[in-house]
Residue frames relative to the residue before (quaternion, step in Angstrom):
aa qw qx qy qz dx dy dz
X 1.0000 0.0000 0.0000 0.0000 0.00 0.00 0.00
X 0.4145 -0.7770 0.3307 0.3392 3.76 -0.71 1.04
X 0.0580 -0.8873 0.4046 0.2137 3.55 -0.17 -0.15
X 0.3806 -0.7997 0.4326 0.1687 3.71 -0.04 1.37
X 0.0231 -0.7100 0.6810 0.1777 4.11 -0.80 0.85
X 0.2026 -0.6725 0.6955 0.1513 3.55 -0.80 0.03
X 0.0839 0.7662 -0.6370 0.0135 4.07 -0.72 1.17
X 0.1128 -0.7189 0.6856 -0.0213 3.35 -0.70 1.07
X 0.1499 0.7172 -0.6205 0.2795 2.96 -0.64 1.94
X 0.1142 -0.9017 0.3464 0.2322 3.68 -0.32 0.50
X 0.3572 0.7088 -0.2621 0.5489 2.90 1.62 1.18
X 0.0199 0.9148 -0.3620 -0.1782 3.84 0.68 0.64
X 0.7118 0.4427 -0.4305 0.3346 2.80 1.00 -0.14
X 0.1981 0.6772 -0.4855 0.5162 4.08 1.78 0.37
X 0.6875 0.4850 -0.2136 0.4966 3.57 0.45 -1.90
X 0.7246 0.4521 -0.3644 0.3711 3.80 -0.13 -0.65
X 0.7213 0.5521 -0.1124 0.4028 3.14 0.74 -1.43
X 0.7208 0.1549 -0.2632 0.6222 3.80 1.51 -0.64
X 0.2411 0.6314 -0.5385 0.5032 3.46 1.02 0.90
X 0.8115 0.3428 -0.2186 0.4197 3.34 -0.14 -1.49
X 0.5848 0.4584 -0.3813 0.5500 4.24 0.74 -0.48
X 0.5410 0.6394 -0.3290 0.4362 3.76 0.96 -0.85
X 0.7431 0.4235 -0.0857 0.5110 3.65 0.40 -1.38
X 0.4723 0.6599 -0.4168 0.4096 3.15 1.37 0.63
X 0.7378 0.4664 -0.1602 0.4609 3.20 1.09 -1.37
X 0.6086 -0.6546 0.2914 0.3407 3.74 -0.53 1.56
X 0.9209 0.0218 -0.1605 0.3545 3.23 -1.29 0.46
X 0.3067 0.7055 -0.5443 0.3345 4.40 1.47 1.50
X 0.1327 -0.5788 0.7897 0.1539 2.67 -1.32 0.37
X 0.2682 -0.7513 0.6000 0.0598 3.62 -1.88 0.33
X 0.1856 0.7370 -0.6393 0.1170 3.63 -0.63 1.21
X 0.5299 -0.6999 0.4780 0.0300 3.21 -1.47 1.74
X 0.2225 -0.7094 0.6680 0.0324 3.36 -0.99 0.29
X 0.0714 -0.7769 0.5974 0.1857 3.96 -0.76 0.13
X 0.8017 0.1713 -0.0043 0.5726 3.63 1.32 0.21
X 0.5766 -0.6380 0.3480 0.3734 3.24 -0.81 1.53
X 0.5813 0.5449 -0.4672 0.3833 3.77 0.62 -0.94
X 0.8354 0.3251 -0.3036 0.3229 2.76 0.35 -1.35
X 0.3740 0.7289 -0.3871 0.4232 3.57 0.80 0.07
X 0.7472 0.3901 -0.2352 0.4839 3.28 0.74 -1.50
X 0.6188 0.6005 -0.3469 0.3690 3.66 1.29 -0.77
X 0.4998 0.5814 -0.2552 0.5891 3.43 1.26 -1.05
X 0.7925 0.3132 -0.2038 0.4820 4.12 0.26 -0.70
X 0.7597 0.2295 -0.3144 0.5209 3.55 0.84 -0.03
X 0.4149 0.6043 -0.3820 0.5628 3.81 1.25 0.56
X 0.7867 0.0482 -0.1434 0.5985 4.16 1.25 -0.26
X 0.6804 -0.5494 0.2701 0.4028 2.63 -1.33 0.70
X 0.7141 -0.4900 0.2236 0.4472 4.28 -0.96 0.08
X 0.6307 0.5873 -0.2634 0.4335 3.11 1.75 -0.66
X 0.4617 0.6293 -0.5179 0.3502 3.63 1.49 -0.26
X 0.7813 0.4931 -0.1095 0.3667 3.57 0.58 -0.79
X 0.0474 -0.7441 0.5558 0.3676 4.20 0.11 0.38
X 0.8367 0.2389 0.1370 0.4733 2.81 0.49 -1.42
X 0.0843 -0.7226 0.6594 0.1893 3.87 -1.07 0.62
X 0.0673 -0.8712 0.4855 -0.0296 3.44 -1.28 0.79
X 0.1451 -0.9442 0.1568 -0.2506 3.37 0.72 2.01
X 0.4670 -0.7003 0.5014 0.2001 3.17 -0.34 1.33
X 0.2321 -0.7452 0.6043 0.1600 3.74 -0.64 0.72
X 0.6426 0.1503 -0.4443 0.6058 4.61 0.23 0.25
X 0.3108 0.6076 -0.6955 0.2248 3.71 -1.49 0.57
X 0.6213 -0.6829 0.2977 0.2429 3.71 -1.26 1.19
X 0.7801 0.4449 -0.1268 0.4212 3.30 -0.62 -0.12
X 0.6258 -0.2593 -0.0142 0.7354 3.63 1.15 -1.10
X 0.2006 -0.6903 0.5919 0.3646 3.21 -1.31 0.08
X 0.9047 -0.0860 0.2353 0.3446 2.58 -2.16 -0.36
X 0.6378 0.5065 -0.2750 0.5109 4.03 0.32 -1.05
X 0.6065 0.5944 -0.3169 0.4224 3.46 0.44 -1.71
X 0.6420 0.6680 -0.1167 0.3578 3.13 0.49 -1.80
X 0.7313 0.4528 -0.0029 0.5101 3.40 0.12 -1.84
X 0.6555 0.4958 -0.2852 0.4931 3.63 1.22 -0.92
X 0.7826 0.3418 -0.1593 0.4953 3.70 1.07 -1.07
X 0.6290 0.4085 -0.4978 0.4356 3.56 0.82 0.04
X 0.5175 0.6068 -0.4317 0.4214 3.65 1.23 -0.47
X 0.7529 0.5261 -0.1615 0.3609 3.21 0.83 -0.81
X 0.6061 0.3947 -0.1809 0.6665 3.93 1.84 -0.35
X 0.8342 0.0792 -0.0475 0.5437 3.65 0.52 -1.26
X 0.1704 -0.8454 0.4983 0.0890 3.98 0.63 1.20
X 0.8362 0.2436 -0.2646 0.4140 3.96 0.98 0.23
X 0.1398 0.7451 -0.5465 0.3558 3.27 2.07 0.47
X 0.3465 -0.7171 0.5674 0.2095 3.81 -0.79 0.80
X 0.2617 -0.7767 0.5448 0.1773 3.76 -0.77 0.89
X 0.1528 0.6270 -0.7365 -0.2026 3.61 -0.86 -0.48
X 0.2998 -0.6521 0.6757 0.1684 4.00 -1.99 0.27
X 0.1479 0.6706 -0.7222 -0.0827 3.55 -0.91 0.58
X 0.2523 0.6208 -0.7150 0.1993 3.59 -1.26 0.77
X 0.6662 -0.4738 0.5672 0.0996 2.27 -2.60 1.03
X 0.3562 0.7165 -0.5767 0.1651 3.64 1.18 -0.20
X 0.1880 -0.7553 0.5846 0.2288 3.81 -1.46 -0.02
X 0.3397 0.7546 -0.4859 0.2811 3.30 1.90 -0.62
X 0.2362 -0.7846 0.5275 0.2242 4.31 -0.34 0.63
X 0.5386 0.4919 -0.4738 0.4934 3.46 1.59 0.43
X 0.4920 0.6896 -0.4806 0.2265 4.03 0.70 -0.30
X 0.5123 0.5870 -0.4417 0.4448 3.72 0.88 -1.02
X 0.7558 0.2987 -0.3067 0.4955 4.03 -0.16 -1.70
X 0.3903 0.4906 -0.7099 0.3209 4.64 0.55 -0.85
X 0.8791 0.3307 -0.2074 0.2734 3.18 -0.10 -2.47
X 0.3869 0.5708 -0.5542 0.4661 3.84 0.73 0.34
X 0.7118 0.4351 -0.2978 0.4640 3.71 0.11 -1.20
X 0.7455 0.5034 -0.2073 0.3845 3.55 0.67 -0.92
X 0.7433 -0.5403 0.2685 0.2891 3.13 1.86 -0.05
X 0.5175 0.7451 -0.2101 0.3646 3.30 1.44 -1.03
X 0.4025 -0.6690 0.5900 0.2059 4.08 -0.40 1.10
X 0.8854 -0.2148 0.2176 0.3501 3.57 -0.06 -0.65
X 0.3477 -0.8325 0.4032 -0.1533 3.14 -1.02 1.88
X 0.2089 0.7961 -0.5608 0.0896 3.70 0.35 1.23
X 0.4006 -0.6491 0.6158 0.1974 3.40 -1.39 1.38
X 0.4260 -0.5806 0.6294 0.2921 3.43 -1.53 0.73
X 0.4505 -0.5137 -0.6974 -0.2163 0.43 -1.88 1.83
X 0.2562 -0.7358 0.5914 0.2078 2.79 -0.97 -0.15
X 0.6798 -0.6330 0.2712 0.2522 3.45 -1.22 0.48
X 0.3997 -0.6964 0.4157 0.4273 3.96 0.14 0.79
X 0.7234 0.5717 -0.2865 0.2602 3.01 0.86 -1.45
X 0.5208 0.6211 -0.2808 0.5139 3.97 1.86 -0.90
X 0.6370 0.5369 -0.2743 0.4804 3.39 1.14 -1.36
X 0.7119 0.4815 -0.2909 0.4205 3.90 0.52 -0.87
X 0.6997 0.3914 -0.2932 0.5209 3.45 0.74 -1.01
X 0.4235 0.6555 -0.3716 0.5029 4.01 1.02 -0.22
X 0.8481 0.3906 -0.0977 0.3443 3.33 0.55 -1.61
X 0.4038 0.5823 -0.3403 0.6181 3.20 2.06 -0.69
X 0.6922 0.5283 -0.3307 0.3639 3.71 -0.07 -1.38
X 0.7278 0.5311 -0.2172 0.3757 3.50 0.77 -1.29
X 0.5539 0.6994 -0.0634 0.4473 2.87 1.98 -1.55
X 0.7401 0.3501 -0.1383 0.5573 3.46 0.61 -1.48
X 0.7874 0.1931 -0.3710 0.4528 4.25 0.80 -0.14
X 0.5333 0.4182 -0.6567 0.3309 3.38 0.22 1.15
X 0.5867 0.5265 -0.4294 0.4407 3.29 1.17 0.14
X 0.6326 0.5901 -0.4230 0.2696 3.40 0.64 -0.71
């Protein structure tokens, strides 16, 4: 069964790199975003099922990360999140808890932790 990630990172080469560990896990596919808008456009353009899972840089122009995380919670309320950021703020981990957010890796962090996370997240909305 295919299973769509969507990273919205405005960094491509961040994007390439957890792209490639991504395309590990059997039957993904991978589509980028460079901006939370655009992200959200891309997620309210298909239906909820185009997307399993959205997986988001948290500093980026225009909206960030939070912004983000605040409005897809709000349209698609089981769209799985994960957060990777440089943030250091030691209050970000409990924001993106309140906000909802499945899972939180601080840069860097480890593709390989991030993939098997994304499988995990992956395999129980299917189950």
């Amino acid at each position: 069964m295919p299973r769509t990630i969507l990273i919205v990172d405005d960094t491509p080469h961040s994007a390439s790199t957890l792209e490639v560990a991504l395309l590990a896990i059997p039957g993904a596919s991978v589509v980028h975003a460079c901006s939370g808008g655009r992200a959200l456009e891309m997620l309210e353009a298909g239906s909820p099922e185009a997307v399993d899972i959205l997986v988001t840089d948290l500093h980026m122009p225009s909206m960030d990360g939070f912004e983000l995380v605040a409005r897809v919670r709000a349209r698609f309320d089981r769209l799985p999140i994960v957060v990777l950021s440089g943030d250091t703020d030691p209050a970000t981990p409990e924001r993106l808890r309140r906000l909802g957010v499945d899972a939180y890796f601080a840069k860097p962090y480890s593709p390989a932790q991030v993939r098997k996370k994304v499988e995990e997240l992956l395999d129980a909305t299917l189950g």
